[in-house]
Backbone and ligand atoms as CSV (ligand in chain L), in Angstrom:
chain,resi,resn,atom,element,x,y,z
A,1,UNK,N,N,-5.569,-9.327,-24.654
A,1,UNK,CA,C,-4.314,-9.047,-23.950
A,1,UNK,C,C,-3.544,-10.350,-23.705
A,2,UNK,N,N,-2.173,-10.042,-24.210
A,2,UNK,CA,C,-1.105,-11.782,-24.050
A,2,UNK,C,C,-1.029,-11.926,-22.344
A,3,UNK,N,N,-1.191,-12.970,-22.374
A,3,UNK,CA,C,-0.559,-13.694,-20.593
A,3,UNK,C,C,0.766,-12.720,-20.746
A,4,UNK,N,N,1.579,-12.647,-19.838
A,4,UNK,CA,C,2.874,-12.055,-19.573
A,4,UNK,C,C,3.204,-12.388,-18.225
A,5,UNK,N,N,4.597,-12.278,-18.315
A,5,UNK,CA,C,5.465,-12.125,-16.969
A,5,UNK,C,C,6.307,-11.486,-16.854
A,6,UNK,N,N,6.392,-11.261,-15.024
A,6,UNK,CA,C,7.401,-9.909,-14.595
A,6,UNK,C,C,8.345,-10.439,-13.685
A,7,UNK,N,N,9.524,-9.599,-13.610
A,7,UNK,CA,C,10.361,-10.122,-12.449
A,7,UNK,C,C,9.792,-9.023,-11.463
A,8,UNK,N,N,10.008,-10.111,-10.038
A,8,UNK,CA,C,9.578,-8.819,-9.082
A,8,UNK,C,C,10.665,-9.227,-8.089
A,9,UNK,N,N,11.315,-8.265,-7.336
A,9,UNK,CA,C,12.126,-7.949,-6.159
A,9,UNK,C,C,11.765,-7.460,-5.171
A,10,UNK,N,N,11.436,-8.160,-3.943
A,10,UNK,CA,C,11.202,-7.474,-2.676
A,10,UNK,C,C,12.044,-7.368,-1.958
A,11,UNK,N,N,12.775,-5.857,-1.793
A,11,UNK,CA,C,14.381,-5.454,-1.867
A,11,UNK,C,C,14.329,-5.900,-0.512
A,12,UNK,N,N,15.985,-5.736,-0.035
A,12,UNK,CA,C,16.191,-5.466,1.308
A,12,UNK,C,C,15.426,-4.436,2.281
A,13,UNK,N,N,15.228,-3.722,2.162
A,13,UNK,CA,C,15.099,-2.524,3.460
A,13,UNK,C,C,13.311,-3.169,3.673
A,14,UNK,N,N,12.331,-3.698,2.935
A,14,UNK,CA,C,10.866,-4.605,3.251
A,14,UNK,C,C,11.269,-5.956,3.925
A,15,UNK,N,N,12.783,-6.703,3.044
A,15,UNK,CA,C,12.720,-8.043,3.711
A,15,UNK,C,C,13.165,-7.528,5.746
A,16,UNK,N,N,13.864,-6.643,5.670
A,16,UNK,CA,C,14.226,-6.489,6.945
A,16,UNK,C,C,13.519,-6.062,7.998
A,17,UNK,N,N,12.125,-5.166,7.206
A,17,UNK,CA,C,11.153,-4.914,8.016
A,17,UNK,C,C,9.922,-5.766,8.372
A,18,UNK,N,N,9.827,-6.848,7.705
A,18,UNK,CA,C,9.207,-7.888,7.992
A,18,UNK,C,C,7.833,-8.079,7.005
A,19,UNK,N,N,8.210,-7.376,5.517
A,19,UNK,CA,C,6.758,-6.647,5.214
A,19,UNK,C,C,6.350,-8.173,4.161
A,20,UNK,N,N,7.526,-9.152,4.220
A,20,UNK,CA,C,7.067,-10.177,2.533
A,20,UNK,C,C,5.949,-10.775,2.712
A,21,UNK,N,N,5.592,-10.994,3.843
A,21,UNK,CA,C,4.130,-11.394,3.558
A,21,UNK,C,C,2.771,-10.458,3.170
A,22,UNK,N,N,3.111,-9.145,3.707
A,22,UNK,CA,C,2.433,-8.149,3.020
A,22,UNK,C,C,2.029,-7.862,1.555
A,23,UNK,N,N,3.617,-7.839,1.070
A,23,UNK,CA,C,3.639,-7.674,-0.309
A,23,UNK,C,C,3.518,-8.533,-1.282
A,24,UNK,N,N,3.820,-9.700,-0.905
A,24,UNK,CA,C,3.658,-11.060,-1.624
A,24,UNK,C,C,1.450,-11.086,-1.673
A,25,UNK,N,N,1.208,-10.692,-0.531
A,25,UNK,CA,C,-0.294,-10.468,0.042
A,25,UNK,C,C,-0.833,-9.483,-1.612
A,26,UNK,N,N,-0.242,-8.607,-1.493
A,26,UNK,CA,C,-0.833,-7.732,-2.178
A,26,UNK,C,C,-0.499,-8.101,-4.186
A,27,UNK,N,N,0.248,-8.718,-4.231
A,27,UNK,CA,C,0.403,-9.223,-5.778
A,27,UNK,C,C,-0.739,-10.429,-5.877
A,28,UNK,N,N,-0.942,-11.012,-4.861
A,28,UNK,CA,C,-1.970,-12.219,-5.093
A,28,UNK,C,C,-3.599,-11.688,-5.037
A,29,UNK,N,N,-3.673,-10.527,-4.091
A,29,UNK,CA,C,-5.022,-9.749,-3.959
A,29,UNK,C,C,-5.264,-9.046,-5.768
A,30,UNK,N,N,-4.392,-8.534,-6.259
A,30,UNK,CA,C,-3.969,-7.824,-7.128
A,30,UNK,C,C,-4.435,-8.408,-8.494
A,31,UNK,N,N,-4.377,-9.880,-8.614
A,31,UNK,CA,C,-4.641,-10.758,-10.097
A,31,UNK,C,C,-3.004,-11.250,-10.285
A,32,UNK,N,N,-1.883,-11.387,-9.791
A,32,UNK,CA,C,-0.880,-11.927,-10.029
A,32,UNK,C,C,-0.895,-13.431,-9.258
A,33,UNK,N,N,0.015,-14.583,-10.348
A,33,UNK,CA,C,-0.112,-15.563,-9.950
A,33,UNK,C,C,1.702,-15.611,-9.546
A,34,UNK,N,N,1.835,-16.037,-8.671
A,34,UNK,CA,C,3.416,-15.994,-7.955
A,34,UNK,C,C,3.761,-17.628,-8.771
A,35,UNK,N,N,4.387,-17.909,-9.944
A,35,UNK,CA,C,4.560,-19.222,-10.747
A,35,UNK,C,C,6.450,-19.535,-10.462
A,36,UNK,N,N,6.845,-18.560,-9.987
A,36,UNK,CA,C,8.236,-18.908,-9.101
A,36,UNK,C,C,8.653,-17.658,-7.906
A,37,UNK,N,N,9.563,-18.663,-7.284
A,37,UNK,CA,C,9.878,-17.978,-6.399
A,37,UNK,C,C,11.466,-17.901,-5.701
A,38,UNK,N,N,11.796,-17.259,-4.681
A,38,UNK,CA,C,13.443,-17.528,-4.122
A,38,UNK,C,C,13.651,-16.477,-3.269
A,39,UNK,N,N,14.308,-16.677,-2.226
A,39,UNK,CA,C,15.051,-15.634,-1.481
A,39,UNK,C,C,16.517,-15.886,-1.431
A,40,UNK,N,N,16.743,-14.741,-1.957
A,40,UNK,CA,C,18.476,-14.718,-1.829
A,40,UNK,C,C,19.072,-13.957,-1.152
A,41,UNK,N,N,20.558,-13.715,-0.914
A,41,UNK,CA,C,21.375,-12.531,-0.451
A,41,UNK,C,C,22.483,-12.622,-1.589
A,42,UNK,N,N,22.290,-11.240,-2.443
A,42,UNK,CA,C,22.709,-11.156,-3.666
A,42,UNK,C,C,24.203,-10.895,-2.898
A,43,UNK,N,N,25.111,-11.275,-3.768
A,43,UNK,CA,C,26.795,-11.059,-4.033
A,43,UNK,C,C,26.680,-9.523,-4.752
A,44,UNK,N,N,27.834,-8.870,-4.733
A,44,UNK,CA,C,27.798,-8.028,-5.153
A,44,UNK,C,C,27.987,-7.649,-6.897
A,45,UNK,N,N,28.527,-8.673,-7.698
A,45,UNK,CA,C,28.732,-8.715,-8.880
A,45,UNK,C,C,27.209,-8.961,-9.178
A,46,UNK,N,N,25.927,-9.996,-8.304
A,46,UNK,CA,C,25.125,-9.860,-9.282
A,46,UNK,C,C,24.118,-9.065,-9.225
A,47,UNK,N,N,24.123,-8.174,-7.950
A,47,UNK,CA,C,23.540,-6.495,-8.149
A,47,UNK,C,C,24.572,-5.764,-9.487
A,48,UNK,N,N,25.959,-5.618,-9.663
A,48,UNK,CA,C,26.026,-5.236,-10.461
A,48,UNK,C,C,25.691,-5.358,-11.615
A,49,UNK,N,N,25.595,-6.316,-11.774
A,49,UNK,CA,C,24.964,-6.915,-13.056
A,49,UNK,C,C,23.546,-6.502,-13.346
A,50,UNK,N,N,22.613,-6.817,-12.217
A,50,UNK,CA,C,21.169,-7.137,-12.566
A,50,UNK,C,C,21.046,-5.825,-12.804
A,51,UNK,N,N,21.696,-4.354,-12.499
A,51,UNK,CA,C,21.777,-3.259,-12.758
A,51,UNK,C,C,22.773,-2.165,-13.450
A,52,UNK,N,N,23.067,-3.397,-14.509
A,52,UNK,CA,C,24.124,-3.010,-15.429
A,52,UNK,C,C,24.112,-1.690,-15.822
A,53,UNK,N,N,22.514,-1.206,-16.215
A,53,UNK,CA,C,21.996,-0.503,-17.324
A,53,UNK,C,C,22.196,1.280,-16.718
A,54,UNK,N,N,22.765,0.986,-14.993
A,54,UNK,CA,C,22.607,2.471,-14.212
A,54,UNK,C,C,24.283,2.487,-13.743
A,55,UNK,N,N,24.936,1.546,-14.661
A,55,UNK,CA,C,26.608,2.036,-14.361
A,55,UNK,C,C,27.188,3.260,-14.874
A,56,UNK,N,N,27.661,3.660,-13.653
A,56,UNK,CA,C,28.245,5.400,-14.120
A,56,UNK,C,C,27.172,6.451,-13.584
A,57,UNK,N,N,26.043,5.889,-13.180
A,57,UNK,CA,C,24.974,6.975,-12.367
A,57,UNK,C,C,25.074,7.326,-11.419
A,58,UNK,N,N,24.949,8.116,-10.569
A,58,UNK,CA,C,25.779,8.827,-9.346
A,58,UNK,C,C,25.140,8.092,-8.397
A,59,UNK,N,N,23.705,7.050,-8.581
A,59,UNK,CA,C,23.206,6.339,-7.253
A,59,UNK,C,C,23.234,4.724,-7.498
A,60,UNK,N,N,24.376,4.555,-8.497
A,60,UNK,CA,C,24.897,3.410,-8.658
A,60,UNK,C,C,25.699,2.576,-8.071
A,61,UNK,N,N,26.793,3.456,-7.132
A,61,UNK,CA,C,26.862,2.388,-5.785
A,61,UNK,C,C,26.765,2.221,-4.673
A,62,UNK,N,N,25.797,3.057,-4.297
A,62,UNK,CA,C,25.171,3.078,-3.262
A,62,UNK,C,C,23.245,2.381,-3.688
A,63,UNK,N,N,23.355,2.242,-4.494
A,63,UNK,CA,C,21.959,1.192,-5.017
A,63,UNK,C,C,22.751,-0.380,-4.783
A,64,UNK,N,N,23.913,-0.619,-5.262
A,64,UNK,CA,C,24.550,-1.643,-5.411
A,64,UNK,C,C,24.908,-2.588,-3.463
A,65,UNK,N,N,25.465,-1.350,-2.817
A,65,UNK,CA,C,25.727,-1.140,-1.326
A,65,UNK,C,C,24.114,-1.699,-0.691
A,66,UNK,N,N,23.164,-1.183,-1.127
A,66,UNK,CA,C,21.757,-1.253,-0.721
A,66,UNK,C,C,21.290,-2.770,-0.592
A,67,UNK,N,N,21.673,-3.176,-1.953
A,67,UNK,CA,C,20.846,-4.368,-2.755
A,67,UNK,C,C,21.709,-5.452,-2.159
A,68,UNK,N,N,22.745,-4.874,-1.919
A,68,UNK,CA,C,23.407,-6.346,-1.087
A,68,UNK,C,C,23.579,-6.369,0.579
A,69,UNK,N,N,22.557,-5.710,1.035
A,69,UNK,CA,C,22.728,-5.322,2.447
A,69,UNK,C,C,22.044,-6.654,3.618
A,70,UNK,N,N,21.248,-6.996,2.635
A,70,UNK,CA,C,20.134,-8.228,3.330
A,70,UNK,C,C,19.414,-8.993,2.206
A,71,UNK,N,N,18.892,-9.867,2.772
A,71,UNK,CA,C,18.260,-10.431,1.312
A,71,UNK,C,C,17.051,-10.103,0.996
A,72,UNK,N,N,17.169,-10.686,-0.334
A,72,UNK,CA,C,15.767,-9.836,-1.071
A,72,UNK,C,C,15.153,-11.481,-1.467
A,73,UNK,N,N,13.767,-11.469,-2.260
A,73,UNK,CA,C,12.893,-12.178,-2.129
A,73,UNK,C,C,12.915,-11.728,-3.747
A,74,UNK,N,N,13.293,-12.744,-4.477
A,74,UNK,CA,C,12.982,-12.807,-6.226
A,74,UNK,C,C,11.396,-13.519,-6.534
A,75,UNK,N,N,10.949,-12.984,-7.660
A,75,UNK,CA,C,9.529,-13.902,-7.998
A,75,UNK,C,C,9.021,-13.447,-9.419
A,76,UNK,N,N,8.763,-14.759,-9.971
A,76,UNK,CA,C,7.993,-14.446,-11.341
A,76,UNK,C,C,6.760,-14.355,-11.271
A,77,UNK,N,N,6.441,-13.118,-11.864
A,77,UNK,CA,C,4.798,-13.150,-11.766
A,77,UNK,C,C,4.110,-13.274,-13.357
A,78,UNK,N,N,2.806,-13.681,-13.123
A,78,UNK,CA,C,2.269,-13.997,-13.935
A,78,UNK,C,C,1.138,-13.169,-14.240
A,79,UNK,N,N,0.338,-12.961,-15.188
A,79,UNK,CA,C,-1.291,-12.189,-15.345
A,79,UNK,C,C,-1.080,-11.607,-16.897
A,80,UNK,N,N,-2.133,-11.561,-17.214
A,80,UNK,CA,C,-2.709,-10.958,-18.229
A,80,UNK,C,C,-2.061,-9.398,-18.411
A,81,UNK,N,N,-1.169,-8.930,-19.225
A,81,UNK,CA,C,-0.584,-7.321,-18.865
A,81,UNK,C,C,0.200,-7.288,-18.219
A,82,UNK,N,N,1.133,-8.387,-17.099
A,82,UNK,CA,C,1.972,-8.344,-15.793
A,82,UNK,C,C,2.376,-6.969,-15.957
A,83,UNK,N,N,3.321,-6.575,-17.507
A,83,UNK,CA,C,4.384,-5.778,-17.041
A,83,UNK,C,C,3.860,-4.833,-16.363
A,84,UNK,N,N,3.464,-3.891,-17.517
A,84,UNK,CA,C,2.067,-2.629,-16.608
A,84,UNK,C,C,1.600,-2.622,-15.645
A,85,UNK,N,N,1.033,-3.762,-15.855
A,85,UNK,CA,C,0.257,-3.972,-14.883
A,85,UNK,C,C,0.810,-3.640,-13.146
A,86,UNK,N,N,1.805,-4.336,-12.746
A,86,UNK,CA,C,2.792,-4.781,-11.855
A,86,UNK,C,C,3.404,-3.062,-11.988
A,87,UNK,N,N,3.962,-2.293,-12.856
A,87,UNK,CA,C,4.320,-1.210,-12.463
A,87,UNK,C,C,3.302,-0.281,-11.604
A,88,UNK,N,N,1.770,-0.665,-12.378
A,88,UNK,CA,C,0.857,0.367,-11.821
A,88,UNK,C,C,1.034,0.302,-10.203
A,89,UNK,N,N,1.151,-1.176,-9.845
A,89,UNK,CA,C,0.922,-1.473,-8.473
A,89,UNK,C,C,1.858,-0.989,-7.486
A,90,UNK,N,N,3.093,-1.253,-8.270
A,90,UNK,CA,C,4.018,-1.019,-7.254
A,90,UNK,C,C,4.082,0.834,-7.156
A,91,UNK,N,N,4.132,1.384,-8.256
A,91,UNK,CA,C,3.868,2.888,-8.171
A,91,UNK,C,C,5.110,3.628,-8.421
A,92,UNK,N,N,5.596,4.929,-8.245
A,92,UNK,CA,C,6.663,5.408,-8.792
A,92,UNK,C,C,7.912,5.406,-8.037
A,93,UNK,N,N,8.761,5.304,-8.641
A,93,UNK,CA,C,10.424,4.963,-8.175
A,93,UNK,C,C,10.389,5.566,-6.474
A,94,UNK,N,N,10.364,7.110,-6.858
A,94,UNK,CA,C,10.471,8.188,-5.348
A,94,UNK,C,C,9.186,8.001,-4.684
A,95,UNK,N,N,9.166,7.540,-3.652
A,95,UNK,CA,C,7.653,7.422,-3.201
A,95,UNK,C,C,7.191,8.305,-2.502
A,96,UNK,N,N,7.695,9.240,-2.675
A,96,UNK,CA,C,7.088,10.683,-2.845
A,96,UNK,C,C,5.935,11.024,-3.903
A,97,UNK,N,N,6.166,10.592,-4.930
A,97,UNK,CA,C,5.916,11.020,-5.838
A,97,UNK,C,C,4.953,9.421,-6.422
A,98,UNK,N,N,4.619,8.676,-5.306
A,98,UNK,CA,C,3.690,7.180,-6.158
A,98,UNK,C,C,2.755,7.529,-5.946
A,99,UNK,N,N,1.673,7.032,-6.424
A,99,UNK,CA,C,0.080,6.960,-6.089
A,99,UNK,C,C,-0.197,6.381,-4.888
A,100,UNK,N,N,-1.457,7.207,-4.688
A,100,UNK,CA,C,-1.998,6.222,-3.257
A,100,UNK,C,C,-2.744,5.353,-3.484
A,101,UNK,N,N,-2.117,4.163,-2.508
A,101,UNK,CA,C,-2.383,2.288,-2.443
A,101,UNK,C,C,-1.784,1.527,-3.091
A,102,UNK,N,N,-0.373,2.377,-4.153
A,102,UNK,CA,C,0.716,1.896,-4.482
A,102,UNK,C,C,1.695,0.895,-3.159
A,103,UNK,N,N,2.438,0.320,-3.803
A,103,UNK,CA,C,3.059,-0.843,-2.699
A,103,UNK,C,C,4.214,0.619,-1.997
A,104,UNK,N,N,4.738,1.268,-3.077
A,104,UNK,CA,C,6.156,2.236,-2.606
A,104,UNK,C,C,5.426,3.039,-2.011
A,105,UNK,N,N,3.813,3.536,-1.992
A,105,UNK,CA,C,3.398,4.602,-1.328
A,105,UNK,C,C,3.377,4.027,-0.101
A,106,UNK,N,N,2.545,2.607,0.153
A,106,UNK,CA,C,2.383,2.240,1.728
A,106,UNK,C,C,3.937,2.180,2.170
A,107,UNK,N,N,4.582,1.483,1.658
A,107,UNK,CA,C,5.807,1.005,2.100
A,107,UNK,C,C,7.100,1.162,1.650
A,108,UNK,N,N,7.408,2.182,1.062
A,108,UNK,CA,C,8.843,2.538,0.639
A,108,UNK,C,C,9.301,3.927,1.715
A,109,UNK,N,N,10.529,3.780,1.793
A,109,UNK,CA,C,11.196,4.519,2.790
A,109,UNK,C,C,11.967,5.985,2.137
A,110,UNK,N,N,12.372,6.032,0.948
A,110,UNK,CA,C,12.866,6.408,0.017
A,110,UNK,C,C,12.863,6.063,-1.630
A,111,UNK,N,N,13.713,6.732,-2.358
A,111,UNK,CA,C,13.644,6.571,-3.273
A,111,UNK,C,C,14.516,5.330,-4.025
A,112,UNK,N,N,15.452,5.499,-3.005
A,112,UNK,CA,C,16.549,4.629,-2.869
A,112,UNK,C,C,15.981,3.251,-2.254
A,113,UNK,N,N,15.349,3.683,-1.255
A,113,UNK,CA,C,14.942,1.980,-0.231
A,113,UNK,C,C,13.455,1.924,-0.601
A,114,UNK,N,N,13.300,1.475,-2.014
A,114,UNK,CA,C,11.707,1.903,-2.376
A,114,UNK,C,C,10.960,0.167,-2.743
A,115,UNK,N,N,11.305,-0.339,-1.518
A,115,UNK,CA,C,10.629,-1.698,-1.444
A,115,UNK,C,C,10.553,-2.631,-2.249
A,116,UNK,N,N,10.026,-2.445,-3.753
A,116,UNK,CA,C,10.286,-3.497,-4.629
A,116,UNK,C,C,10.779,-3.204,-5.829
A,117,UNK,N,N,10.902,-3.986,-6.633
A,117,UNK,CA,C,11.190,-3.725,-8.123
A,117,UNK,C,C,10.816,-4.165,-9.129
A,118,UNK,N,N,10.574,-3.653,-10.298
A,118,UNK,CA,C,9.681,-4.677,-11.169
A,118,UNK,C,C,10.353,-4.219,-12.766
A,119,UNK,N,N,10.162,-5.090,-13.238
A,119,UNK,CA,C,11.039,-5.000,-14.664
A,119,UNK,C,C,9.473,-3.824,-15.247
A,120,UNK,N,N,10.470,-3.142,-16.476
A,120,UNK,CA,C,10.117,-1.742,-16.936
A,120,UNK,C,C,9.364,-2.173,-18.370
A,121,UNK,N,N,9.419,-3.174,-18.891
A,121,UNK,CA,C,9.108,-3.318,-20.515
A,121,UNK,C,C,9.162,-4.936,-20.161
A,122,UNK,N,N,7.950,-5.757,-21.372
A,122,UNK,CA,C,8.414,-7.230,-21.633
A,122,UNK,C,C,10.022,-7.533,-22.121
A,123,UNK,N,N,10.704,-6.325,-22.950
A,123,UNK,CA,C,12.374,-6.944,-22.705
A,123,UNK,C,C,12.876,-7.372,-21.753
A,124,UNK,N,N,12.962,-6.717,-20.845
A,124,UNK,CA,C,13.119,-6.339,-19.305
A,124,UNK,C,C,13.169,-7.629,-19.167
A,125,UNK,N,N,11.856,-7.610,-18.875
A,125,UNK,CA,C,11.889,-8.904,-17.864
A,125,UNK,C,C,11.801,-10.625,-18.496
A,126,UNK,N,N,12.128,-10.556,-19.814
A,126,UNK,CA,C,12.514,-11.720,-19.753
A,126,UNK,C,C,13.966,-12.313,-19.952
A,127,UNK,N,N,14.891,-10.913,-19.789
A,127,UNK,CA,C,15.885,-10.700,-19.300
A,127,UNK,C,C,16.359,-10.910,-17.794
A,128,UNK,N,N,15.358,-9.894,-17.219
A,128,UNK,CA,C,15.497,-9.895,-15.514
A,128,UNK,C,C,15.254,-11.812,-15.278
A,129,UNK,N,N,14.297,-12.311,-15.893
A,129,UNK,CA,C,13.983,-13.611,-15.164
A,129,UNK,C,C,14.995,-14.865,-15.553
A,130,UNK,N,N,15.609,-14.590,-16.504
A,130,UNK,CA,C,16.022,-15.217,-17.051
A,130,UNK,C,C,17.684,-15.184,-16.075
A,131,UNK,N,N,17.826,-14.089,-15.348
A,131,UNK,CA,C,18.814,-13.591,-14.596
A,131,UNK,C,C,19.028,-14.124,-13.373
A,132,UNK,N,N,17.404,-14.765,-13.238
A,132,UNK,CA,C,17.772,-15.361,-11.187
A,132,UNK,C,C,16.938,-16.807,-11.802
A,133,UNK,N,N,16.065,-17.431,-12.706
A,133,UNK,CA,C,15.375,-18.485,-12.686
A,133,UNK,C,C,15.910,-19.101,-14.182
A,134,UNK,N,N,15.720,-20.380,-14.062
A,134,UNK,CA,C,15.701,-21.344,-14.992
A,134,UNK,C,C,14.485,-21.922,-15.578
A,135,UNK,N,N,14.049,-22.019,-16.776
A,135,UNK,CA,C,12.790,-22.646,-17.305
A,135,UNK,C,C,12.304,-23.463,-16.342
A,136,UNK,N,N,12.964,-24.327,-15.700
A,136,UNK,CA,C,12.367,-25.790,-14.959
A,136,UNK,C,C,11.955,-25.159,-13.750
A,137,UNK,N,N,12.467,-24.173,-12.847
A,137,UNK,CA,C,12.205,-23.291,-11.784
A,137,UNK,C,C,10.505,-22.442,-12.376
A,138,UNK,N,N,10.234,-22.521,-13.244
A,138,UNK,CA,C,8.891,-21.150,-13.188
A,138,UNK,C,C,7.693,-22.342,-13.518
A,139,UNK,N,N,6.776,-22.486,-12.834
A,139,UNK,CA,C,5.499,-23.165,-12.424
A,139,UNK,C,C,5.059,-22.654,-13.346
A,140,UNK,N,N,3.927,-23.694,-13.994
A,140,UNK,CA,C,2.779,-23.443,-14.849
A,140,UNK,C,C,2.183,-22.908,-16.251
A,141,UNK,N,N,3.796,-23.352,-16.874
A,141,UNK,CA,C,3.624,-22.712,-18.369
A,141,UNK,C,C,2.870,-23.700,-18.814
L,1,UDP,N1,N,17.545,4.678,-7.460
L,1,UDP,C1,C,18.213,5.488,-6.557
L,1,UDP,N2,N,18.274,6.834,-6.797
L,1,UDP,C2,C,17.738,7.399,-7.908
L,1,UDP,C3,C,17.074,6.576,-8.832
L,1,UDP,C4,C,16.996,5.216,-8.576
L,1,UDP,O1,O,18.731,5.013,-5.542
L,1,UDP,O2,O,17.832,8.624,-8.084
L,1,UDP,C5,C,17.466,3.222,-7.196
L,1,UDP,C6,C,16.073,2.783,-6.713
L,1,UDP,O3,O,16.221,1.735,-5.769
L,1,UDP,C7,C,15.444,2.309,-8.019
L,1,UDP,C8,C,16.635,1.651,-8.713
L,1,UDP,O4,O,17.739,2.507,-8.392
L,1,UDP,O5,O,14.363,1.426,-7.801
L,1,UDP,C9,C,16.531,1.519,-10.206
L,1,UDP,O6,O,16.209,2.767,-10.759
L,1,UDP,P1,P,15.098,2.914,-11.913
L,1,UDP,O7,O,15.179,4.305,-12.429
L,1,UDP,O8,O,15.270,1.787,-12.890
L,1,UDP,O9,O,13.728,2.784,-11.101
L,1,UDP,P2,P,12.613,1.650,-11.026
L,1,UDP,O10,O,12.488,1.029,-12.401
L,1,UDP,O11,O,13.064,0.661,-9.976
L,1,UDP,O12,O,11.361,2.384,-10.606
């Protein structure tokens, strides 16, 4: 299995509840190596952007409204499988509907306020990372 990396987002509605040390907790318990990091408060062009791919979807601006409400906590992760891997963990979009000991099962509020985010495919995310970090920003290649 290739090394890989993921973008991960620990949205607003976790940074506000106080959960990043939780969740940051649980990617390192997990086999992920955190090789960058950042907290921002996204502008609104670059939620639009980083979610180009859901323009014209009926929960497209109110995802957009969401993502720029407080700041979120960006991070490249690292491991053997990340992408998968990192989806298994975090669990399914509606957290209704995630597994239990998923991150969205303990801690997502909705489907909408569903705690983190994680790129979907290796395209993804060396797109997504390439979106908030610079080569010289990601530790330990
Ligand atoms: N989302 C939403 N309503 C929906 C579907 C998605 O508000 O019906 C939001 C939610 O925050 C989700 C994000 O849009 O995480 C991106 O949607 P996607 O289908 O890519 O889900 P993800 O890959 O994050 O599980």
């Amino acid at each position: 299995m290739a090394l890989e990396r993921t973008l991960s987002i620990i949205k607003p509605d976790a940074v506000e509840r106080h959960l990043i040390g939780q969740i940051l907790a649980r990617f390192e318990q997990s086999g992920f190596r955190i090789a960058a990091i950042k907290m921002l408060h996204l502008t609104k062009p670059q939620a639009e952007g980083f979610y180009a791919e859901h323009q014209g979807k009926p929960f497209f601006d109110g995802l957009v409204e969401y993502m720029t409400s407080a700041p979120v906590v960006v991070s490249v992760l690292a491991k053997e499988n990340a992408v998968k891997d990192y989806r298994t963990l975090i669990g399914a979009t509606d957290p209704a509907q995630a597994a239990e000991g998923t991150i969205r099962k303990d801690f997502a509020e909705s489907r909408q306020r569903n705690s983190v985010h994680g790129s979907d495919s290796v395209e993804s995310a060396v797109r997504e990372i390439a979106y908030f970090f610079v080569d010289t920003e990601i530790c330990g290649r």
